[in-house]
TIZA-907368 format. One record per residue (C-alpha): x, y, z. Coordinates in steps of 0.5 Angstrom, whole numbers, plus 2048, in hexadecimal, padded with zeros to 3 digits. Each point is the difference from the previous one (the first is absolute). Layout:
REM TIZA-907368
X, Y, Z;
...
This chain:
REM TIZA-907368
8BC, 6A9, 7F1;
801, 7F8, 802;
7FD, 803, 808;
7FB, 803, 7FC;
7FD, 7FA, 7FC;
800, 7FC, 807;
7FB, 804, 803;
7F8, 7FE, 802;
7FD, 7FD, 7F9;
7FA, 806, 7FD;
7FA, 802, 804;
7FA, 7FD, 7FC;
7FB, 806, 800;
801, 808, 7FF;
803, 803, 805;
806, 800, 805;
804, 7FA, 801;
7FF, 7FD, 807;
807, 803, 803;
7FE, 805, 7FE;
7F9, 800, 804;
803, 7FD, 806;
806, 806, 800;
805, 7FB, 7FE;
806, 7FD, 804;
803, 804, 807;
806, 804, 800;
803, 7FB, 804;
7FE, 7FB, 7FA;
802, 805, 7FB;
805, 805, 803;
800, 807, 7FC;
806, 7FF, 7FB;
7FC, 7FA, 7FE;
7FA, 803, 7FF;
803, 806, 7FC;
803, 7FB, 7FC;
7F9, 7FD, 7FE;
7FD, 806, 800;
804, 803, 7FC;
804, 7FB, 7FC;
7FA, 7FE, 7FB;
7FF, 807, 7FE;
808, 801, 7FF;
801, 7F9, 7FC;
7FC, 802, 7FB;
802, 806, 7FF;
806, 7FB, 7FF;
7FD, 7FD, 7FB;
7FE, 805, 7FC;
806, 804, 801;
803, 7F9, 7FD;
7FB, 7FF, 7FB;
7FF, 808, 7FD;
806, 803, 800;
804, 7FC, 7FB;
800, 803, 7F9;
7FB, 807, 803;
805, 805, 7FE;
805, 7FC, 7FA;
7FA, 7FC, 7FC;
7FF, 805, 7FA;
7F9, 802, 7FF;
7FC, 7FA, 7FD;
7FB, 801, 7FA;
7FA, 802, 7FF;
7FB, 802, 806;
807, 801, 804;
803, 805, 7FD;
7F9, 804, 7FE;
7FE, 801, 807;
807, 802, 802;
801, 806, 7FA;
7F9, 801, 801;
802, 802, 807;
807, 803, 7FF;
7FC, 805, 7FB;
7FB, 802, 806;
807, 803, 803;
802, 803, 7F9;
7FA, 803, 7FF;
7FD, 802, 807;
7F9, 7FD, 7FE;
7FE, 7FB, 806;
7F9, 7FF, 7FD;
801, 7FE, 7F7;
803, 7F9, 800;
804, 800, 7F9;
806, 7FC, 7FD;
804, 805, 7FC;
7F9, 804, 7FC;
7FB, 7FB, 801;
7FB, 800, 805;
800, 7F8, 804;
7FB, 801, 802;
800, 7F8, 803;
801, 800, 807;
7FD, 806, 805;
806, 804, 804;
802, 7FC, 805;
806, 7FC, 7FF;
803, 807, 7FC;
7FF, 804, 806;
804, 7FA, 804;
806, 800, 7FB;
801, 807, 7FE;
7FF, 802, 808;
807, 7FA, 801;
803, 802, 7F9;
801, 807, 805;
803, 7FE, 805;
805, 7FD, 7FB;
802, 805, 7FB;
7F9, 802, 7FD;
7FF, 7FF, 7F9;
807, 7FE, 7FF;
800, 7FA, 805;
801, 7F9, 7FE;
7FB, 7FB, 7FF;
801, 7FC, 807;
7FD, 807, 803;
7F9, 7FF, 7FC;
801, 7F9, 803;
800, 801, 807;
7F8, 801, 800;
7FF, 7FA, 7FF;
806, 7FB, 804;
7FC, 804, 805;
7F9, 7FF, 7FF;
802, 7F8, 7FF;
804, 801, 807;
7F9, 803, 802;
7FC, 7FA, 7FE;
804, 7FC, 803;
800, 803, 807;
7F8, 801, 7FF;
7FF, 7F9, 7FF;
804, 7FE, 807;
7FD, 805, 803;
7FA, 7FE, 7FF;
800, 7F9, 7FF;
804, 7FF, 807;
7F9, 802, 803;
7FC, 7FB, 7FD;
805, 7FA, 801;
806, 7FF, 804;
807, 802, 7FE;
803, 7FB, 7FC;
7FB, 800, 7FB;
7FF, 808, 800;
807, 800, 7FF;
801, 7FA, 7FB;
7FB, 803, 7FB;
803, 807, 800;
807, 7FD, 7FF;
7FE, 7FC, 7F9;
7FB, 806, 7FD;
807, 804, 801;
803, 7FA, 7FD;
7FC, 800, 7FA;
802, 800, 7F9;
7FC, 805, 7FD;
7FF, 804, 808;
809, 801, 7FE;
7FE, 801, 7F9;
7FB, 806, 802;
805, 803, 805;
805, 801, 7FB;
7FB, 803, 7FB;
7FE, 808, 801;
7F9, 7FF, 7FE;
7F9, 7FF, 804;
800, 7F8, 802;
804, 801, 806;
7FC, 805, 803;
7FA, 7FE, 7FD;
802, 7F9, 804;
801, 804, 807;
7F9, 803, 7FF;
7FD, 7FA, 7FF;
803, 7FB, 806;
7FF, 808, 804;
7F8, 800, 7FF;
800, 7F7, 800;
802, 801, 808;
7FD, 805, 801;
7FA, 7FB, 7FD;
802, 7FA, 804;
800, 804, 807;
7F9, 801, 7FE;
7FE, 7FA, 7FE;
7FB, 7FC, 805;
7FC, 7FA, 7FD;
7FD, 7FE, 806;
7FD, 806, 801;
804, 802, 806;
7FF, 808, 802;
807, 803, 801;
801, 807, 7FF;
806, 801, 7FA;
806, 805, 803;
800, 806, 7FC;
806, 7FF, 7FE;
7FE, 7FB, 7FA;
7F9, 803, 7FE;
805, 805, 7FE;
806, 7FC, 7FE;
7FA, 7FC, 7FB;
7FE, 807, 7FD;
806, 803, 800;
803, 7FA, 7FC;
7FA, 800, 7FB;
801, 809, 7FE;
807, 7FE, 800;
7FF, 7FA, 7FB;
7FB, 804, 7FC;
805, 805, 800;
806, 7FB, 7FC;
7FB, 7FC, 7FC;
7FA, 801, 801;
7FB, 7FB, 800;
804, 7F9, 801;
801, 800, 808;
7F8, 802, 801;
7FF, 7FA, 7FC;
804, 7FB, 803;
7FD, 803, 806;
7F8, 7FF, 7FE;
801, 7FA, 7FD;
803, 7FE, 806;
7FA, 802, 805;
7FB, 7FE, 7FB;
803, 7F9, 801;
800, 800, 806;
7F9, 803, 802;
7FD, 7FA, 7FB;
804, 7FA, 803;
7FE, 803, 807;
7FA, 803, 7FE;
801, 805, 805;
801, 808, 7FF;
800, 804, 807;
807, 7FF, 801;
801, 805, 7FA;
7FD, 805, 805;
806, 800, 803;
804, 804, 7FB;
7FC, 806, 801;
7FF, 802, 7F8;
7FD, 807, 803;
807, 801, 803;
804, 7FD, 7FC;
7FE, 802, 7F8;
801, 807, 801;
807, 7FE, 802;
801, 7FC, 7FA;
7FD, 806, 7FC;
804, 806, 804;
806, 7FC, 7FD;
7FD, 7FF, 7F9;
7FD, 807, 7FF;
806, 806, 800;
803, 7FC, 7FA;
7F9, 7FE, 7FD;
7FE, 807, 800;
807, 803, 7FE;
800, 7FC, 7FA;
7F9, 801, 7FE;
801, 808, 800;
806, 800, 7FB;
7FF, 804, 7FB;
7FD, 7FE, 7F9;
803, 801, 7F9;
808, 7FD, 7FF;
804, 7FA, 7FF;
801, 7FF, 807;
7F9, 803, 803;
7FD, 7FA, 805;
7F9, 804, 801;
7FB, 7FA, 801;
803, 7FC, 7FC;
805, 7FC, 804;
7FA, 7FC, 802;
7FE, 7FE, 7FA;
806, 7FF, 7FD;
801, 7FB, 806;
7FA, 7FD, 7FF;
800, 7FF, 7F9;
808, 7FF, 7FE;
802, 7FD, 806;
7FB, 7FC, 804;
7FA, 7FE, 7FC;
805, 7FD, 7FA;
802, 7FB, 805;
7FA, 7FE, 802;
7FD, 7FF, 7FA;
805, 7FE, 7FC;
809, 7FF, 800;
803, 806, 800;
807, 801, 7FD;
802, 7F9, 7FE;
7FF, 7FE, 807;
7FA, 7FB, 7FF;
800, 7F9, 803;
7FA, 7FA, 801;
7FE, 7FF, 807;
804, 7FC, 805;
807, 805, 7FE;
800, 802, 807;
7FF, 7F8, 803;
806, 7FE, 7FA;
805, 805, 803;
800, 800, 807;
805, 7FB, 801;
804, 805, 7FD;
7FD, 806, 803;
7FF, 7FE, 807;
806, 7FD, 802;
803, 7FD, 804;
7F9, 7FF, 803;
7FE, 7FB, 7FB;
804, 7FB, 804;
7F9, 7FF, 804;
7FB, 804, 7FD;
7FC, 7FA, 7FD;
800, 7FB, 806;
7FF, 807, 804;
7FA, 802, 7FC;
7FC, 7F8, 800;
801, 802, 808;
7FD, 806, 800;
7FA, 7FE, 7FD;
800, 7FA, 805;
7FF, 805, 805;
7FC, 806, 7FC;
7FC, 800, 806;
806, 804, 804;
7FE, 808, 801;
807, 801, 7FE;
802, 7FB, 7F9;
7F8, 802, 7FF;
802, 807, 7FF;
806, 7FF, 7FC;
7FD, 7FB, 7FB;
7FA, 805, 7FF;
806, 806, 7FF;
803, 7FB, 7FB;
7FC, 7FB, 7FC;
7FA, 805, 7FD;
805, 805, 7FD;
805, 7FB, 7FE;
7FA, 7FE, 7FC;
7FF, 806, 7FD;
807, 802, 7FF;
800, 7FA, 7FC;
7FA, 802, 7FC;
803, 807, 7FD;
802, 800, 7FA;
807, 804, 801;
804, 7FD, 804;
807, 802, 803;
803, 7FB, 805;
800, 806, 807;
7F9, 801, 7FF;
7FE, 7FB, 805;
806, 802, 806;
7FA, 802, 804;
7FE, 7F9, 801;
806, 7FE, 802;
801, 801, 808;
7FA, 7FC, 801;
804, 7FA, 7FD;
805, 801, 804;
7FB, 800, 805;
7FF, 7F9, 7FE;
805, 7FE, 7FF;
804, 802, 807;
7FA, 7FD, 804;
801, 7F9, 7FD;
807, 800, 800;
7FF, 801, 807;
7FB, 7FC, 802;
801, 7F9, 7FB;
805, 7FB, 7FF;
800, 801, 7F8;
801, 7F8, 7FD;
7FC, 7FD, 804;
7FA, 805, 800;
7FF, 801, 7F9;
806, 7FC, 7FC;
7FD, 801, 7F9;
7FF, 807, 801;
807, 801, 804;
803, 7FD, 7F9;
7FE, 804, 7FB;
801, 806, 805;
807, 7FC, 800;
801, 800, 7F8;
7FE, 807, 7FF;
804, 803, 805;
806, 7FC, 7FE;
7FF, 803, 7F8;
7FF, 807, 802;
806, 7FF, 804;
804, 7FD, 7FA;
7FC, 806, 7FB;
803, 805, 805;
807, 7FC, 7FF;
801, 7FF, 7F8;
7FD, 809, 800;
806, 802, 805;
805, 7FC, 7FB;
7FD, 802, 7F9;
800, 807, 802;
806, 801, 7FE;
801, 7F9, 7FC;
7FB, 802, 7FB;
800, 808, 800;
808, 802, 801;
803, 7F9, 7FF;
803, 800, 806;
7FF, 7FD, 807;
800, 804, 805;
802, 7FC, 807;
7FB, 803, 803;
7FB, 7FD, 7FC;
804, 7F9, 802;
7FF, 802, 808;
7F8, 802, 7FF;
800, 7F9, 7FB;
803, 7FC, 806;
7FB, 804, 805;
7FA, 7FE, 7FC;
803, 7F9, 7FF;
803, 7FD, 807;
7FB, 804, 804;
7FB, 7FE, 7FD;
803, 7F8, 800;
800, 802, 808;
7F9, 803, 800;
7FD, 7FA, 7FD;
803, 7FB, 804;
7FD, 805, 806;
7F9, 7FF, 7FE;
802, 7F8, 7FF;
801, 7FF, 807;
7F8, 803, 800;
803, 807, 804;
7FC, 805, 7FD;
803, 807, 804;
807, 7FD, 7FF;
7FF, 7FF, 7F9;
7FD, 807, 800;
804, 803, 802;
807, 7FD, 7FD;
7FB, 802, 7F9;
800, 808, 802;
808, 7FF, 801;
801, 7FE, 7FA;
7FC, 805, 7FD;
803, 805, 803;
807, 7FF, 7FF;
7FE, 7FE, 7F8;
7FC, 805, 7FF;
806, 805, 803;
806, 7FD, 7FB;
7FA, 801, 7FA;
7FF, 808, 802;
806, 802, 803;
804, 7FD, 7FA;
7FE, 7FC, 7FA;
7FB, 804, 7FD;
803, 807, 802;
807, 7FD, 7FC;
7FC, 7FE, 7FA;
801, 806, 7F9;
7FC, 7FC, 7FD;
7FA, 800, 804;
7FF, 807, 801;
802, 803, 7FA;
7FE, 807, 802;
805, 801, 804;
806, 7FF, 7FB;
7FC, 804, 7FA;
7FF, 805, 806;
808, 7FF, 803;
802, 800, 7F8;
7FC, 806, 7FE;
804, 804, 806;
806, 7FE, 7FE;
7FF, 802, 7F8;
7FD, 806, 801;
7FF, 803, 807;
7FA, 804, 802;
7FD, 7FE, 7F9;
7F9, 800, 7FE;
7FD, 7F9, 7FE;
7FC, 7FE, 7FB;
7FE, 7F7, 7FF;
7FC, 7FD, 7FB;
800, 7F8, 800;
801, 800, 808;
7FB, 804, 804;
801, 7FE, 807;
7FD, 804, 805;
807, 7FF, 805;
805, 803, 7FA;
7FC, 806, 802;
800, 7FF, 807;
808, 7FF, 800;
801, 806, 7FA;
7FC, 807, 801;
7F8, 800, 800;
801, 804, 7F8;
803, 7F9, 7FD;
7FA, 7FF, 7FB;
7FF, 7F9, 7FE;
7FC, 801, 7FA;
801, 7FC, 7F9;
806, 800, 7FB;
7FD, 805, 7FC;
7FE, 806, 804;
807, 7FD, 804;
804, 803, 7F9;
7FD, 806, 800;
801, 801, 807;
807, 800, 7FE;
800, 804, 7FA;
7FC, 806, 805;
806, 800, 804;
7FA, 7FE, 805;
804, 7FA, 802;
808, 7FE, 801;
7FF, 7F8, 800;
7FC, 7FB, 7FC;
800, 7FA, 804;
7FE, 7FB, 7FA;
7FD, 7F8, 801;
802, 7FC, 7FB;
7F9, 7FF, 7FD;
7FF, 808, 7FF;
807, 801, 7FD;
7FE, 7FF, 7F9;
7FA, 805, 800;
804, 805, 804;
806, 801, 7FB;
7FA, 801, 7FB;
7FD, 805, 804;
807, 802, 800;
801, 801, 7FA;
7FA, 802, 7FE;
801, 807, 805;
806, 801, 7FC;
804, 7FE, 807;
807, 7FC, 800;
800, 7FC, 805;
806, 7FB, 804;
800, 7FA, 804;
804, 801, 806;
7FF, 7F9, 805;
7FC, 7FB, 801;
7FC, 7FC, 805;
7FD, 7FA, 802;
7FC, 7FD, 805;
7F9, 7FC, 801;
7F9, 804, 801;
7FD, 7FC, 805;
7F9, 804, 7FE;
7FF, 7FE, 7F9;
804, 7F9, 802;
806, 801, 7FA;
807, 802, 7FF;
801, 807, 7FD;
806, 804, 7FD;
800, 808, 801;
805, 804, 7FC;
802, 806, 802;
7FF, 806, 7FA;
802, 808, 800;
800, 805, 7FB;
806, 7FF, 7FC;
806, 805, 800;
């Protein structure tokens, strides 16, 4: 990496660096193995990375509530079903979010056991998608700007807090993530503010719309946004729109479209009729139920004022806050440059409309996310950091070092606050967090910017693998499921499982799809009907279903009980354990 950051500083307009125009060094310069090792050895050092940074807790961590184990059910009950079209969790339609992502899922839960395959399996679609945006930003960065600069972006979108979090989550973000850094490339390789004819390789006319039939295929209309709002800021500022004809829409759509349709047409002709039917109704289920109550108001608790997303990203975009501040005073400075001018115009209009939608979850804005890193490597590069803008430099300086030290009091609490206990990796992560982040500071003091960088990725990696890897898969009382399901097993092996007072999407997950989760009431007689071998009581429930119970003429016992936090309503809970007596 050190050889790496020591090359030509970034070329200022579009296109090849200038070793690359000129065909670089002679052999004699360069003999082969060197070649080889600058050729090769980026694309293997971030595969490094990610390897570093993704594998960690993949296939241990528990599945996580709620979305992620909603999707993963909904993709296991496709392998259970057959049904490849319907997306359903147990027998409620989702219609949420289109087929794509589930296709991903249950085509990886095949190759590792199908339907009985771990959690790790439903996971692996979106380690890969987030190694893929990774690589597909240094593929195309490396042609816009030198090396270094290429190199040191991908490496910190890699690093990125919320690109780990979303790695590890099988859900849409990941690969909605790589669609998007596909299509923006694809987008930049075409941009020309100054009007300059050149042809546009085939091969990113279809990369652009491909990245946008497949982006519409996991999430719908995110992706086409980010990338509209980004052309119209760029045609307005430049006011200049013929590159656009670069893209070849007449080609490119129907690409797009032949991604979209087969899916698209098979959903719209289920049959009506049902509790499962789909018909023409997902469209409008996800338009209605899904899509229109986040624009216009908070859609499932998940509300907050303007400026949430501002509020977070020194958290969410670490280990890159330690420049992001300074980084973007510059890049302002210097909006004229084609390359930054592109980046801020992928960045601050849909920030700002992110930030205006009432219903607010903190990944929403992770597609804007690798053209700040963009900016940020480009002034690590190119700035000597205490001397070109103090100010700025130290506020980066104080937020870095509180997520660092945030990062450091979770790794401990964990453990401290949910099982009373303190587990030594959680020390290590802690000391990561702490001594290298001492040492990544003290970097950015002396004003080297890349080193400083640098020693931050670092302490991200190997914090974030102690964190993954062994404090939160050794926590019982963060993932609750796990010890409700692992008891169950143990009390009754096989049973069929009802819950009231705890309906958590991954008790299903880790159980059977026929676990019903349901209220006290209708959880008694379930087991008065014989339909149901266990009752998995909360505490706040236990009252009413004795009552029911007692009211169905149903003597019932107490057999454990469990206690762990549920982090989706944000409060303890008790669940005990009840059979039909005798």
């Amino acid at each position: 990496m050190i050889r790496l950051l020591r090359q030509t500083p970034h070329s200022p307009v579009p296109g090849p660096p200038p070793s690359r125009r000129s065909g670089g060094s002679s052999p004699e310069e360069n003999p082969r193995w060197l070649r080889l090792t600058q050729g090769v050895g980026p694309w293997a050092g971030l595969l490094a990375l990610c390897l570093v940074l993704f594998l960690p807790g993949l296939l241990t961590l528990p599945p996580f509530d709620r979305d992620e184990a909603r999707f993963a059910q909904a993709s296991r009950q496709m392998i259970e079903s057959g049904d490849y079209i319907r997306i359903s969790f147990q027998h409620e339609p989702r219609n949420k979010k289109p087929i794509g992502i589930y296709w991903a899922q249950a085509a990886s839960a095949h190759l590792f056991g199908g339907a009985e395959a771990p959690i790790g399996a439903y996971r692996l679609p979106s380690a890969l998608a987030a190694t893929a945006a990774v690589l597909l930003l240094f593929a195309g960065l490396r042609r816009q700007t030198d090396p270094a600069t290429a190199f040191l972006a991908a490496s910190l979108l890699a690093s990125t807090l919320l690109t780990v979090v979303e790695a590890h989550l099988a859900k849409t973000d990941a690969a909605l993530l790589a669609c998007t850094v596909g299509a923006q490339m694809a987008l930049l390789r075409a941009y020309r503010p100054a009007g300059e004819e050149v042809a546009l390789p085939l091969r990113y006319t279809a990369l652009f719309w491909g990245a946008l039939g497949a982006a519409i295929l996991v999430k719908g209309p995110v992706v086409p946004m980010v990338v509209g709002v980004t052309l119209l800021a760029l045609g307005f500022a430049d006011k200049s729109w013929g590159w656009l004809k670069r893209l070849r829409p007449l080609m490119g759509l129907p690409l797009a479209a032949l991604i979209v349709a087969p899916w698209t047409l098979a959903i719209l002709a289920q049959p009506g009729g049902g509790s499962t039917a789909t018909g023409g109704n997902f469209f409008v289920d996800a338009i209605r139920g899904d899509l229109l109550p986040k624009l216009i108001g908070s859609q499932e608790g998940h509300g907050a004022p303007p400026g949430l997303y501002l509020a977070l990203l020194a958290v969410t975009f670490f280990p890159g806050t330690l420049l992001l501040i300074p980084a973007l005073r510059a890049a302002w400075q210097t909006r004229l440059d084609p390359l930054v001018r592109f980046a801020l115009a992928w960045v601050l209009p849909c920030w700002l409309i992110f930030e205006l939608i009432p219903t607010k979850l903190p990944h929403y804005v992770l597609p804007l996310y690798p053209a700040l890193a963009l900016l940020v490597a480009r002034f690590a590069l190119t700035a000597v950091v205490h001397q070109v803008t103090p100010w700025t430099a130290r506020i980066s300086q104080l937020l870095w070092g509180l997520a660092a030290l945030l990062l450091a009091i979770v790794s401990v609490g964990i453990g401290l606050y949910l099982d009373h206990a303190l587990n030594p990796l959680a020390l290590i992560a802690a000391a990561v967090f702490l001594i290298g982040g001492g040492l990544t500071l003290r970097w950015v003091w002396i004003g080297a910017g890349a080193p400083a960088l640098v020693s931050a990725i670092t302490v991200a990696a190997l914090g974030y693998g102690a964190l993954l890897s062994g404090v939160l898969p050794a926590s019982s009382g963060f993932f609750l499921s796990r010890s409700l399901a692992a008891q169950a097993e143990t009390l009754a092996p096989g049973a069929r499982l009802v819950a009231a007072g705890y309906a958590e999407p991954s008790l299903v997950f880790l159980t059977q799809t026929t676990t019903r989760l349901t209220d006290a009431a209708t959880a008694a007689q379930l087991l008065a009907d014989r339909q149901a071998d266990l009752a998995l009581i909360g505490d706040r429930d236990i009252t009413k279903f004795r009552e029911a119970a007692e009211a169905a003429k149903l003597p019932v016992e107490a057999l454990s009980i469990d206690r762990g936090y549920n982090y989706s309503k944000g409060r303890w809970v008790t669940v005990t354990f009840f059979r039909r007596a005798g």
